[in-house]
KEGUDO-618723 format. One record per atom (N, C-alpha, C, O, CB): x, y, z; residue in one letter. Coordinates in pm, whole numbers, padded with zeros to 5 digits, always signed. Atoms other than C-alpha are relative to their C-alpha. Glycine has a CB too. Layout:
<recs>
XYZa...
</recs>
This chain:
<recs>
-00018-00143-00002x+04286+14584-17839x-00080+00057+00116x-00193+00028+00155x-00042+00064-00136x+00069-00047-00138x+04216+14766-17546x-00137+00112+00020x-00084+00180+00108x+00120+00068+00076x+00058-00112+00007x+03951+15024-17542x-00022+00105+00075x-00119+00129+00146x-00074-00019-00025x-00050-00076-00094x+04101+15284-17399x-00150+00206-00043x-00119+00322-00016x+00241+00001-00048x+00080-00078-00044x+03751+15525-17457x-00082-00051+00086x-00140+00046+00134x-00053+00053-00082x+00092+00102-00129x+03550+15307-17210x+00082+00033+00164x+00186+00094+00187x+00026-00226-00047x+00013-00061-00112x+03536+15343-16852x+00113-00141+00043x+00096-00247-00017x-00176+00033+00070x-00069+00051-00039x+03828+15162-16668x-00065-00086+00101x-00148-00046+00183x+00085+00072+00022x+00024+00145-00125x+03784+14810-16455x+00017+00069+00147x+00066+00181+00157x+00151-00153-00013x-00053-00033-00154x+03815+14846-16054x+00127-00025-00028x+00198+00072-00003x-00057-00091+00135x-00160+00058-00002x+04172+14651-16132x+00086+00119-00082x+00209+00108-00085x+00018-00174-00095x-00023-00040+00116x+04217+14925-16396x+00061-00033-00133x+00135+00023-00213x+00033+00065+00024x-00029+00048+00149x+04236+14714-16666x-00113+00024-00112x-00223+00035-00058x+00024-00158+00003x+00116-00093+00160x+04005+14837-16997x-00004-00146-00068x+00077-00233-00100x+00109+00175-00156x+00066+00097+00100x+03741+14624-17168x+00081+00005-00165x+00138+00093-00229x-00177+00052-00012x+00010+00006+00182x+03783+14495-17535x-00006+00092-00075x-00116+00143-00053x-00102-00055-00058x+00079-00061+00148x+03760+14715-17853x-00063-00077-00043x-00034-00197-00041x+00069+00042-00118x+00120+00101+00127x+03461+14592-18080x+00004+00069-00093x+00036+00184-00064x-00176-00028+00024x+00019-00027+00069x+03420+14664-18383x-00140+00086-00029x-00254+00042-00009x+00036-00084-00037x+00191-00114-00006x+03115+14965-18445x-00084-00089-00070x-00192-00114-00017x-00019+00193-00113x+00105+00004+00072x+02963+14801-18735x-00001-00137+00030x-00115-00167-00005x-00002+00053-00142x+00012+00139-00018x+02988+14448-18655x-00038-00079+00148x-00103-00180+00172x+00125-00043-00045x-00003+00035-00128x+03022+14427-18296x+00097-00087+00070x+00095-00113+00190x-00103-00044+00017x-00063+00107-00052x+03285+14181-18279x+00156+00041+00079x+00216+00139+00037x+00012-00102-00126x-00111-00005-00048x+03590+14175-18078x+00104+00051-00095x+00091+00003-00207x+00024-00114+00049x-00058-00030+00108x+03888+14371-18262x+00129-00040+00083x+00140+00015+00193x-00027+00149-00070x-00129+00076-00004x+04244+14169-18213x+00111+00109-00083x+00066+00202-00150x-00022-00167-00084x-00079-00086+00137x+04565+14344-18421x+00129-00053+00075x+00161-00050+00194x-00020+00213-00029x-00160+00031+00015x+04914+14212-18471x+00078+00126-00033x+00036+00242-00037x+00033-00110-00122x-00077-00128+00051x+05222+14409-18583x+00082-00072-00076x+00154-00147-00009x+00079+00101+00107x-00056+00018+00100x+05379+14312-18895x+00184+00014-00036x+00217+00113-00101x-00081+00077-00062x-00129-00031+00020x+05761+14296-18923x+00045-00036-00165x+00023-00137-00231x+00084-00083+00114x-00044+00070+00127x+05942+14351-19263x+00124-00021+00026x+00192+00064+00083x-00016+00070-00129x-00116+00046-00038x+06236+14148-19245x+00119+00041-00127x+00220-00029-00136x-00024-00161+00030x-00083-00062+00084x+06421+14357-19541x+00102+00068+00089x+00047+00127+00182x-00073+00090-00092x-00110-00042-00057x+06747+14477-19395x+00041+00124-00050x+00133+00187+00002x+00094-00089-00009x-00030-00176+00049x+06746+14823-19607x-00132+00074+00050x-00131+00197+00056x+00017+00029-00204x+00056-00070+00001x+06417+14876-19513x+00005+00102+00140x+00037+00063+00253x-00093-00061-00042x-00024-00132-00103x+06405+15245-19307x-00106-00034+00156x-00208-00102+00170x-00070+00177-00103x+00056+00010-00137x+06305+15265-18937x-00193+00012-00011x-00291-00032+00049x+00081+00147+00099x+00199-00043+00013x+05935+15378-19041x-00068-00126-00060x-00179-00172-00034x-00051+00156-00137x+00072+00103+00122x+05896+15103-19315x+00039-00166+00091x+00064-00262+00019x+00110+00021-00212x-00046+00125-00057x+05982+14799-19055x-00102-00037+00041x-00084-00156+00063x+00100-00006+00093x+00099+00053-00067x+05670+14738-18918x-00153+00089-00027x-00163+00210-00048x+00054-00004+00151x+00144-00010+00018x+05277+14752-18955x-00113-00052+00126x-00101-00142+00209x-00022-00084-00129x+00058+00083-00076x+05033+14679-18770x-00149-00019-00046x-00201+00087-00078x+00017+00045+00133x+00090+00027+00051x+04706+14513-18880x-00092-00077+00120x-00062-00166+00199x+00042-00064-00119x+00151-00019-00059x+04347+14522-18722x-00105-00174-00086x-00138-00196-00202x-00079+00215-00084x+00138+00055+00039x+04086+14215-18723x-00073+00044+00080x-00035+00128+00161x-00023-00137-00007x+00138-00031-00005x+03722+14234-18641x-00043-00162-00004x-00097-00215-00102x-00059+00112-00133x+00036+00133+00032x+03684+13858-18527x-00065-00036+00134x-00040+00025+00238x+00126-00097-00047x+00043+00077-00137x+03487+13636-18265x+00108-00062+00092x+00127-00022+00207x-00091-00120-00036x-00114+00017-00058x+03778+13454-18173x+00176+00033-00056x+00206+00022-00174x-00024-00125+00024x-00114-00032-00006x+04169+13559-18115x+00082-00058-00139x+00141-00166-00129x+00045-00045+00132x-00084+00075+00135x+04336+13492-18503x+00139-00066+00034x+00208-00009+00118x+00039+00119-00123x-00102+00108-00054x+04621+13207-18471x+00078+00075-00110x+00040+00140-00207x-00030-00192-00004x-00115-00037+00188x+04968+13282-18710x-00002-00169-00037x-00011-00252+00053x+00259+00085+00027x-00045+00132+00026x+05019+12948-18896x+00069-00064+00061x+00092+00004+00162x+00045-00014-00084x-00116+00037-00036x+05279+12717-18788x+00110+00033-00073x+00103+00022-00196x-00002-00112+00014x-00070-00030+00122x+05619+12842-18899x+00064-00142-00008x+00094-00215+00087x+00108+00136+00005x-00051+00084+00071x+05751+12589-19128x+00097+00048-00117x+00137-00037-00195x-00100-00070-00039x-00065-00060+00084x+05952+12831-19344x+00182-00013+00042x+00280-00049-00023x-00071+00147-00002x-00204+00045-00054x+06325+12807-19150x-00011+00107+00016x+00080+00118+00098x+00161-00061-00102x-00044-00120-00046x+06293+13207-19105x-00029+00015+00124x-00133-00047+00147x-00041+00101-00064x+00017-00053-00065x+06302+13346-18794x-00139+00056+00060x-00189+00056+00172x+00067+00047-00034x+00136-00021-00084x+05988+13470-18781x-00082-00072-00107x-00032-00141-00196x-00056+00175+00039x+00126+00098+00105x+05615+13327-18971x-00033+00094-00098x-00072+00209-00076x-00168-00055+00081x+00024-00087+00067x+05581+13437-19282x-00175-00066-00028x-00213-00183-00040x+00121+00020-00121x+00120+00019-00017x+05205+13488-19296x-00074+00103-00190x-00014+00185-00260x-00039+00075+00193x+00103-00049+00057x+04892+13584-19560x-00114+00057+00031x-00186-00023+00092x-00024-00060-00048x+00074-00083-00058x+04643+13855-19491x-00153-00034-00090x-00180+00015-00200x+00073+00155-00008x+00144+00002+00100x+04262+13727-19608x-00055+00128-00003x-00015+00187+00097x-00126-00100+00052x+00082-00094+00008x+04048+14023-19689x+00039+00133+00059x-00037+00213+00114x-00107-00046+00049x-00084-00091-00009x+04338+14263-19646x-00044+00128-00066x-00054+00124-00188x+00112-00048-00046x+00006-00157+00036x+04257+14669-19684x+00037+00089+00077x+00033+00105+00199x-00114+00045-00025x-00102-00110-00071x+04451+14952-19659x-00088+00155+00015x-00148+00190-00087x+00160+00024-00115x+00091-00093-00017x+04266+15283-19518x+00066+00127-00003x+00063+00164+00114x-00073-00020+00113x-00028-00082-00020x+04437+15607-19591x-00065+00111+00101x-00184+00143+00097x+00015+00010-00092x+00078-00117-00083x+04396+15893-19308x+00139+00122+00055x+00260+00109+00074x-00099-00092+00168x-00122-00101-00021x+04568+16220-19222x+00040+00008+00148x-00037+00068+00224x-00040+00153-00049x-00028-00046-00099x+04766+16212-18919x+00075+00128+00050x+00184+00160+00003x+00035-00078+00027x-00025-00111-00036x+04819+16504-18759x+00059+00050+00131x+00076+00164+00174x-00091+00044-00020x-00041-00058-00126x+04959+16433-18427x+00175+00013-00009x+00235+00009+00098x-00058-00104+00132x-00117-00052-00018x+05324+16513-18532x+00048+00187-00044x-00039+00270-00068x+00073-00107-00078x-00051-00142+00088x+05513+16862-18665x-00099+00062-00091x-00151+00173-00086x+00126-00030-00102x+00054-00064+00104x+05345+16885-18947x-00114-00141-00055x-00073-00253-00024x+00137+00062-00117x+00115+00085+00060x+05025+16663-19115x+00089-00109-00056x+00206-00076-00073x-00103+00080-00121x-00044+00071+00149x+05120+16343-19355x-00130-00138+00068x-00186-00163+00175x+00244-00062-00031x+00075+00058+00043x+04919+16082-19492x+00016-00165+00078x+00124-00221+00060x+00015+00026-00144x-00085+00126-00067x+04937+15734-19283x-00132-00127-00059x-00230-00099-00128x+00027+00018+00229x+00087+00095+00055x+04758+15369-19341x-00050-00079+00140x+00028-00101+00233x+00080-00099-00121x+00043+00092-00040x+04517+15157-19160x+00003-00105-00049x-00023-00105-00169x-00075+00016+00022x+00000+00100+00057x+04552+14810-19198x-00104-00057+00048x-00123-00032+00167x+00104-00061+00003x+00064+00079-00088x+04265+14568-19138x-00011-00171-00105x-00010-00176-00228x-00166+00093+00047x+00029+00117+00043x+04219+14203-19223x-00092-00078+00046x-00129-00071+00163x+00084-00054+00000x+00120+00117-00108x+03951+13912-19165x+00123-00096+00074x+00154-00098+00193x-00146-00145-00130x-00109+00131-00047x+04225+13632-19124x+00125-00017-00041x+00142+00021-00157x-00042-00126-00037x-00141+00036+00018x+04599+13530-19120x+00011-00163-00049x-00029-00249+00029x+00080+00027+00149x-00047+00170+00043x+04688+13175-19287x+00174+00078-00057x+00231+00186-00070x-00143-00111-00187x-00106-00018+00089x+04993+13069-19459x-00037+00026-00117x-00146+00029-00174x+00079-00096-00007x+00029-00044+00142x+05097+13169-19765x-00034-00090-00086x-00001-00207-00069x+00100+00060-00059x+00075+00070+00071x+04904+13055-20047x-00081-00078+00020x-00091-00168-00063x+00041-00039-00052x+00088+00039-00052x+04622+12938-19832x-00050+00139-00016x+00036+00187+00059x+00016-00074+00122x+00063-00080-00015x+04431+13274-19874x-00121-00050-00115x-00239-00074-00087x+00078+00125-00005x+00149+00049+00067x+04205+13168-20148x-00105-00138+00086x-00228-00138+00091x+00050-00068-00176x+00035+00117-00110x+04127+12839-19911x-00091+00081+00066x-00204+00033+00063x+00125-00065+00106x+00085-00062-00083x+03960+13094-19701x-00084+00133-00066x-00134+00227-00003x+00086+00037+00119x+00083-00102+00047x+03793+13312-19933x-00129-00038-00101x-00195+00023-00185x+00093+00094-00068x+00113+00087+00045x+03554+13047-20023x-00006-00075-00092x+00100-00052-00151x-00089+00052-00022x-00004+00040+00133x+03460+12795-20346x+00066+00065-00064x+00078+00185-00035x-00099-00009-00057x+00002-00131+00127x+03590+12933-20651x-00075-00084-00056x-00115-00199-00038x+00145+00065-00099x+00110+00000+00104x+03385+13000-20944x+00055-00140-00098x+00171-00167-00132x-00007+00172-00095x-00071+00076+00143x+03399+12720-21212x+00034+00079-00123x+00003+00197-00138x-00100-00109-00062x-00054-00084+00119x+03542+12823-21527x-00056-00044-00100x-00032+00005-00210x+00140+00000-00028x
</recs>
């Protein structure tokens, strides 16, 4: 992600975003939903890490078209945008990591014994 409040390169290309509270490099994909009813607004997302290095997508091994992926430590941030007509309510996405599916507990450490 570019950080387009920072002072521009001689080449004018713009340093990194970091993350404020962490400091780390902030990366972000864009999410396609591959539903065929879903509306022009609801087709795509885009989701924010906060990582040292560049997050990989799995290998696809599914036969679709594109990788269907799992979001570790996935949260959604309501905030009011206001740069159209009129106000409405929109979402931040951010995640630590992308695996395949049903690899997200794999990366969210031991589990507890039972």
């Amino acid at each position: 992600m570019a950080d387009f409040n920072g002072e521009k390169r001689t080449d004018g290309s713009r340093r990194q975003q970091h993350n404020k509270e962490t400091g780390l490099p902030l990366w972000q994909c864009v999410v396609i939903d591959g539903d065929e009813d879903a509306g022009r607004k609801e087709i795509g997302v885009t989701v924010k890490f906060a990582a040292k290095y560049q997050p990989v997508p799995p290998e696809n091994k599914s036969g679709f078209p594109w990788t269907p992926v799992e979001f570790v430590g996935l949260t959604a941030l309501p905030y009011v945008d206001d740069n159209g007509m009129r106000p409405r309510i929109a979402w931040s996405f951010r995640a630590t990591d992308l695996v395949a599916p049903g690899q997200g507990g794999a990366k969210a450490g031991p589990k507890a014994a039972a």
